[in-house]
C-alpha positions as CSV (number, residue, x, y, z in Angstrom):
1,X,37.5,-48.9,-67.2
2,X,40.2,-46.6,-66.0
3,X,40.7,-45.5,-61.8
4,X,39.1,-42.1,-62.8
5,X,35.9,-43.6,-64.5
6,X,35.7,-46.4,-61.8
7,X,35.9,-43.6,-58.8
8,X,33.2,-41.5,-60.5
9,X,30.8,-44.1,-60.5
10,X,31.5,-45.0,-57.0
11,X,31.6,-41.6,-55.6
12,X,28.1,-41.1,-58.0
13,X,26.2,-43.9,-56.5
14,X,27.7,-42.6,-52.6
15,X,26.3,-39.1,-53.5
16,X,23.2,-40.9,-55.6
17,X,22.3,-42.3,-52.4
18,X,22.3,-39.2,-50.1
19,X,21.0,-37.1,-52.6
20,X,18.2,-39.4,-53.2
21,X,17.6,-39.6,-49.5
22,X,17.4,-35.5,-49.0
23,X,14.9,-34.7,-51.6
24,X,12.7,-37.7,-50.9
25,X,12.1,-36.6,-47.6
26,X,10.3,-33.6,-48.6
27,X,7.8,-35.9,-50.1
28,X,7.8,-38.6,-47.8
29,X,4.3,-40.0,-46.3
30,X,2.0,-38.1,-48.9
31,X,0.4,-39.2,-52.0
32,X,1.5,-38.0,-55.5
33,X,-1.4,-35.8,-55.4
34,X,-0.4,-34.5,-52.2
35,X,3.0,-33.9,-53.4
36,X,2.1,-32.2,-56.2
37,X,-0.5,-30.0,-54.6
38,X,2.4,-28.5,-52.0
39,X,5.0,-28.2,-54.3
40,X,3.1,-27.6,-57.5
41,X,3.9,-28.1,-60.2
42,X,6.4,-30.9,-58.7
43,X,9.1,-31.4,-56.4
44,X,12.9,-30.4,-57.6
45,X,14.4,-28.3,-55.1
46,X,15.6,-29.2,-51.7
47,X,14.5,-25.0,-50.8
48,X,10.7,-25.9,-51.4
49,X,10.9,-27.9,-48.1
50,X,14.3,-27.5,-46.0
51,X,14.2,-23.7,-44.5
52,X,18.1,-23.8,-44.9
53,X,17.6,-24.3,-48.0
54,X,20.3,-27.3,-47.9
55,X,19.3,-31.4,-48.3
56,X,19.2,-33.2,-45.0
57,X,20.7,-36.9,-45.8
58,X,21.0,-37.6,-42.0
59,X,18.2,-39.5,-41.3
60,X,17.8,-43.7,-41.0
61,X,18.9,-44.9,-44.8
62,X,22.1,-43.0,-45.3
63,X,23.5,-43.1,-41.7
64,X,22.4,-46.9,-41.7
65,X,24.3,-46.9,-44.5
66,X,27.3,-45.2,-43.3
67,X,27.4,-48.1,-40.8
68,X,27.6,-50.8,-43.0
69,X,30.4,-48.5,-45.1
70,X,32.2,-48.3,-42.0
71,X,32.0,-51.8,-41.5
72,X,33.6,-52.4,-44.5
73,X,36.4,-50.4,-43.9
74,X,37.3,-51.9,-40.4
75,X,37.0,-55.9,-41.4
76,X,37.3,-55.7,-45.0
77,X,33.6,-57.7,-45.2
78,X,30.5,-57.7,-43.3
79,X,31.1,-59.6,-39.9
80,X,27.3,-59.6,-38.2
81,X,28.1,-59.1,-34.9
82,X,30.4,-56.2,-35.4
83,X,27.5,-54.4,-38.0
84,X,25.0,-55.3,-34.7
85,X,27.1,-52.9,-33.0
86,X,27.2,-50.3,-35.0
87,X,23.6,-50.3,-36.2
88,X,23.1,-50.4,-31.9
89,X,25.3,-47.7,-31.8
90,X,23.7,-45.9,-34.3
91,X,20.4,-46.0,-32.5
92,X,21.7,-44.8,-29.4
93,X,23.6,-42.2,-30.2
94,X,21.2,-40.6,-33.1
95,X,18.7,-43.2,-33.9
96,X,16.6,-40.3,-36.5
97,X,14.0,-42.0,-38.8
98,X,14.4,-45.4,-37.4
99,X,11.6,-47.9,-38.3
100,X,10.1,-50.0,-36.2
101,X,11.2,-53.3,-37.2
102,X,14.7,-52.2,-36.9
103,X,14.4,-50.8,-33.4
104,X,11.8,-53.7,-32.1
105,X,15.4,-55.8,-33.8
106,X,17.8,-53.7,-32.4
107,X,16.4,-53.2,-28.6
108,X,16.0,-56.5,-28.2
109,X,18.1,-57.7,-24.7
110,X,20.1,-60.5,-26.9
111,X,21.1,-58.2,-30.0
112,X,24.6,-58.0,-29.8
113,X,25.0,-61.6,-29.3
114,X,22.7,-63.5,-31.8
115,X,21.5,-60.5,-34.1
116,X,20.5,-62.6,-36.9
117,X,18.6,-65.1,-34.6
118,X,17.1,-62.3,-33.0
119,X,15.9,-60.9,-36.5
120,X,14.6,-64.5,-37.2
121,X,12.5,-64.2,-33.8
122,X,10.8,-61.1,-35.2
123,X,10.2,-62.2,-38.6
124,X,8.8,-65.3,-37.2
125,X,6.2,-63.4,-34.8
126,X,5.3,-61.8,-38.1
127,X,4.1,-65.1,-39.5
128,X,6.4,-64.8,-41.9
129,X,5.2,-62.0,-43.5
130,X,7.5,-58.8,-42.8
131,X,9.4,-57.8,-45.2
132,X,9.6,-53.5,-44.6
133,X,12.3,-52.0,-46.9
134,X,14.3,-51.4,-44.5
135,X,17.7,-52.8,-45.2
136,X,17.6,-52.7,-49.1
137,X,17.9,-48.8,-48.2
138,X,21.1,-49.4,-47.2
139,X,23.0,-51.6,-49.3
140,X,24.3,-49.6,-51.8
141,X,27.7,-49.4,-50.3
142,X,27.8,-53.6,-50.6
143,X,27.9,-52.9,-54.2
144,X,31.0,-50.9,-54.3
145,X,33.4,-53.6,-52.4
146,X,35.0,-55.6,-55.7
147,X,34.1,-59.1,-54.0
148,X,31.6,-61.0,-51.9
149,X,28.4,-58.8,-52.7
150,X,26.4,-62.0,-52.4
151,X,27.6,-62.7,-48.8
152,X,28.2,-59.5,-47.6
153,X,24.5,-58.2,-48.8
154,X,22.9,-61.1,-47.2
155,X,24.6,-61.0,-44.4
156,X,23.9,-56.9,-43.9
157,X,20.5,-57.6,-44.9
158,X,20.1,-60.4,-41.5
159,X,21.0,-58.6,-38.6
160,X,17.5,-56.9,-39.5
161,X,15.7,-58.5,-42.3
162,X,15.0,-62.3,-42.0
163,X,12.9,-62.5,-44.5
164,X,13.8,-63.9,-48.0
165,X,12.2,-61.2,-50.4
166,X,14.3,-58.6,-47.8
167,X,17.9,-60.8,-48.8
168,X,16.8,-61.0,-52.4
169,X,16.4,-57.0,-52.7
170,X,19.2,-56.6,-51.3
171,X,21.6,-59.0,-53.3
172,X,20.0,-57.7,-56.8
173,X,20.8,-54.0,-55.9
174,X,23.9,-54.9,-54.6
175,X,24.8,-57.2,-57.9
176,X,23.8,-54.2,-60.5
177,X,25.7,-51.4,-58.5
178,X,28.8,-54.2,-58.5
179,X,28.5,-54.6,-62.4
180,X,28.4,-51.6,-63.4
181,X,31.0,-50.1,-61.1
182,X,33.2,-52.6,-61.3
183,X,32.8,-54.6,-64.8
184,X,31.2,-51.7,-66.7
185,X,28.1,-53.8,-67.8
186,X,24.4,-53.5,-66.9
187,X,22.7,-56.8,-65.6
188,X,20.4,-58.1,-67.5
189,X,16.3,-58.7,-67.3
190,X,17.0,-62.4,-67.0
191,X,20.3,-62.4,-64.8
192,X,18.4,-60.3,-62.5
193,X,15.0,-62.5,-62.5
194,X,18.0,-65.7,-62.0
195,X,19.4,-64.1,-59.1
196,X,15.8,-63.9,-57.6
197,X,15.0,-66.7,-58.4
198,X,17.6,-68.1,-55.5
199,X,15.8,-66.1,-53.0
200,X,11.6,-66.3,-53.3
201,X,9.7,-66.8,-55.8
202,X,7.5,-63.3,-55.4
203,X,10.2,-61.2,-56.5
204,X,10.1,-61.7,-60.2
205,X,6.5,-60.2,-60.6
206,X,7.6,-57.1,-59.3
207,X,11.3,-57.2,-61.5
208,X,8.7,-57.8,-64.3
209,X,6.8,-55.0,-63.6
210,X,9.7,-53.2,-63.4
211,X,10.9,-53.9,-66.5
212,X,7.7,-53.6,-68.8
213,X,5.3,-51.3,-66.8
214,X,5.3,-47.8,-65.6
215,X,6.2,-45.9,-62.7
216,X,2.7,-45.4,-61.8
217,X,1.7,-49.4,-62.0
218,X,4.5,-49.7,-59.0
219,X,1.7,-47.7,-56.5
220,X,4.6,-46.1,-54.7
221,X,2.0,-44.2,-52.6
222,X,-0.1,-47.4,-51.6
223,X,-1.2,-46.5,-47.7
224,X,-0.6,-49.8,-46.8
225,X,2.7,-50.9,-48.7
226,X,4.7,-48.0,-49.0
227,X,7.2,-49.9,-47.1
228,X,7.7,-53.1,-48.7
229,X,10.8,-54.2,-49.8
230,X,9.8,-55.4,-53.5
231,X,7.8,-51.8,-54.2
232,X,11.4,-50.4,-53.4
233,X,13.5,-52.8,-55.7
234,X,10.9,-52.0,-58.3
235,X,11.6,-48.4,-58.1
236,X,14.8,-49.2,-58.1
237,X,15.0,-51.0,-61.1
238,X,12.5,-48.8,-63.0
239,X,14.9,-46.4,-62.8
240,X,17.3,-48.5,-63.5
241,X,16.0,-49.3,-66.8
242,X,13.5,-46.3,-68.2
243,X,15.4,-42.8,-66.5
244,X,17.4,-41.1,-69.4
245,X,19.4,-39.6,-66.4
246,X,20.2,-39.3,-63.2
247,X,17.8,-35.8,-62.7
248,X,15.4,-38.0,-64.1
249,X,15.1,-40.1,-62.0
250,X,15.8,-38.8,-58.8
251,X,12.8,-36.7,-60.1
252,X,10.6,-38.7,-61.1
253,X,10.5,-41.1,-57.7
254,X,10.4,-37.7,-55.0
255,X,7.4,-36.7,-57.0
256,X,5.2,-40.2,-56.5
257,X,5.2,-39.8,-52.4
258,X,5.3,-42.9,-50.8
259,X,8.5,-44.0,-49.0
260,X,10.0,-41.8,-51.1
261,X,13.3,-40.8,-49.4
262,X,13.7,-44.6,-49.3
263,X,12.4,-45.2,-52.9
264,X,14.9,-42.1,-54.2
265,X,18.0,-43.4,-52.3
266,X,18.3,-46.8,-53.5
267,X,17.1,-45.6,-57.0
268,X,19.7,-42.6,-57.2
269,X,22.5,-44.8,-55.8
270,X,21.9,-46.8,-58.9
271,X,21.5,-43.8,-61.2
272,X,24.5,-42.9,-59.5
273,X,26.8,-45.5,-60.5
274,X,25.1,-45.6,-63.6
275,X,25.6,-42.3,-65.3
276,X,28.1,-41.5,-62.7
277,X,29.2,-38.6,-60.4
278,X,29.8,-36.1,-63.4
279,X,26.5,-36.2,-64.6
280,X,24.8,-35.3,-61.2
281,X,23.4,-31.6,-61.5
282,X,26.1,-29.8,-59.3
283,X,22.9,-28.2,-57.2
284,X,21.9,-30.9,-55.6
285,X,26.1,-31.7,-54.3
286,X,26.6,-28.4,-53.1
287,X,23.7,-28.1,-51.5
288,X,23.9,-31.4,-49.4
289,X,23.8,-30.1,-45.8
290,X,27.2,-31.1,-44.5
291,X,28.6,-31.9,-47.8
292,X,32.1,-31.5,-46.8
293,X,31.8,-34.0,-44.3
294,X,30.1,-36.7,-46.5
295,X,32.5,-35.8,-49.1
296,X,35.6,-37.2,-46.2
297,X,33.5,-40.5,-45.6
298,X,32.9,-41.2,-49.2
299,X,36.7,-40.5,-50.2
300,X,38.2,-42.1,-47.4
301,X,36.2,-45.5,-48.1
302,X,36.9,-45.5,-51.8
303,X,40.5,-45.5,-50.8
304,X,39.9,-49.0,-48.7
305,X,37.7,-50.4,-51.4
C-alpha cells in the first residue's frame, strides 16, 4: 500500500474509534427497544441526544485510549508502569465514565508500583471470573504501531485486565486493525479462532457467533453482560465481517443499546481501518466536539508510528 492509503486507514480507525464512542453514548444503558422508542425510528445523529448538537468522545474508552497512544509515542512500546501512570493520571485529573474495575485497579495504594500484580489481586477476588470490557475499548491504537501488537496488547490489557478472555480480546482486535493497516489483508475466521485459541478456550464460541450469526444472537443489551469482554469482540468482529460500510456499522451497534459506546468504539475503529478515513460520512468528523484538537493527537502520533 502507498503512505497516503496507509495514513487513511490509520487516521480512519483513530476517528472510527471516537466517532464510535460519541454516538454510542446516546444509547448507552437502554435496551434496543428503549433506543428505538426515544429516538424513533433509530439512532443516527449525534443532535437527537447532545444539545450542542456536537459528539462527545471524551469520556473513559477514547481518553483511556489516548493514554495508551501517548504511551506509544513516549517509549516507542507499552512499558506497564509508565501506562500505570498515565491511566492514574487520567483518573485524577478527569476520570469521566470510569468503571469500576478500573478505578477499584487504579486506587489501589500499590498501583504505580506492581500494576499488573495489583490487577491479578482483583481478578483473583473475583474468583476468576471478571472479565468487564474494559480494556479491549481501548486497544485500537496497539494496532496501528507496525510491531509488537502481541506484547504491547497484552501488556496494555494487564495493568487492568488479568483475566485471559480480557488479553485475548485485546490481542485479536489489535492483530486485525494491524493487518489491515499495515499488510492490507483481512484476518481470517481461522487465524482469528488460532490466535484465541492461545488465550482461553471460551473465546471461540463467541468468534463463531460472530462469524455465522446475527447481530441480534450477540444480546448486546443483556442486563447482566452488557459489559463483558467477548459480547464486545463479538460486536467487533460482526462488524467486521457482515457491515457493508462504515455507516453501517457504526449504525447498526448504537441502535442495539447495551454498552454501546463501548461496542461502537471498538467496532468503528475496525470499520475505520477497514474502509478507511475517506469513506467516513464527513458529518459525523465535523461534528466531533473538539475535532480540531483530536485531529493534532491523531496526526502527531501517526508521525511517531
Amino acid at each position: 500500500m502507498s503512505k497516503e492509503e496507509i495514513y487513511d486507514r490509520m487516521i480512519g480507525c483513530l476517528y472510527g474509534q471516537a466517532i464510535g464512542d460519541a454516538l454510542g453514548l446516546c444509547s448507552e444503558f437502554m435496551s434496543k427497544k428503549e433506543v428505538t422508542e426515544r429516538f424513533s425510528p433509530m439512532l443516527r445523529y449525534y443532535n437527537q441526544f447532545y444539545p450542542s448538537g456536537l459528539g462527545v468522545w471524551q469520556d473513559d474508552d477514547t481518553k483511556q485510549m489516548l493514554c495508551l497512544l501517548d504511551e506509544l509515542i513516549a517509549n516507542g512500546k507499552i512499558e506497564h508502569k509508565s501506562l500505570a501512570r498515565r491511566l492514574l493520571n487520567w483518573l485524577e485529573t478527569d476520570g469521566f465514565g470510569c468503571g469500576n474495575l478500573v478505578y477499584q485497579v487504579l486506587t489501589h495504594q500499590d498501583y504505580t508500583a506492581k500494576p499488573i500484580e495489583v490487577a491479578k489481586e482483583h481478578w483473583e477476588l473475583s474468583h476468576r471470573e471478571s472479565a468487564p470490557n474494559g480494556a479491549i475499548m481501548r486497544t485500537s491504537v496497539i494496532g496501528l504501531w507496525k510491531d509488537d501488537i502481541d506484547s504491547n496488547a497484552a501488556t496494555a490489557c494487564m495493568v487492568t485486565h488479568y483475566d485471559p478472555r480480557c488479553i485475548g480480546s485485546c490481542v485479536i482486535a489489535s492483530q486485525v486493525i494491524n493487518h489491515l493497516v499495515w499488510h492490507n489483508r483481512e484476518l481470517s475466521y481461522d487465524e482469528i479462532l488460532k490466535i484465541a485459541d492461545r488465550y482461553d478456550s471460551r473465546i471461540g464460541e463467541w468468534i463463531e457467533l460472530a462469524k455465522n450469526g446475527s447481530l441480534d444472537d450477540l444480546c448486546l443489551d443483556e442486563p447482566h453482560g452488557i459489559g463483558y469482554t467477548l459480547r464486545t469482540l463479538a460486536c467487533a468482529l460482526w462488524c467486521y465481517w457482515h457491515s457493508t460500510s462504515f455507516e453501517d456499522g457504526l449504525l447498526a451497534v448504537v441502535n442495539e443499546g447495551g454498552d454501546a459506546d463501548t461496542n461502537a468504539a471498538i467496532a468503528c475503529s475496525i470499520l475505520g481501518a477497514k474502509f478507511g478515513y475517506k469513506n467516513i460520512p464527513t458529518y459525523y468528523v465535523e461534528n466531533l466536539y473538539n475535532e480540531k484538537e483530536y485531529r493534532a493527537k491523531c496526526e502527531n502520533f501517526i508521525k511517531h508510528a
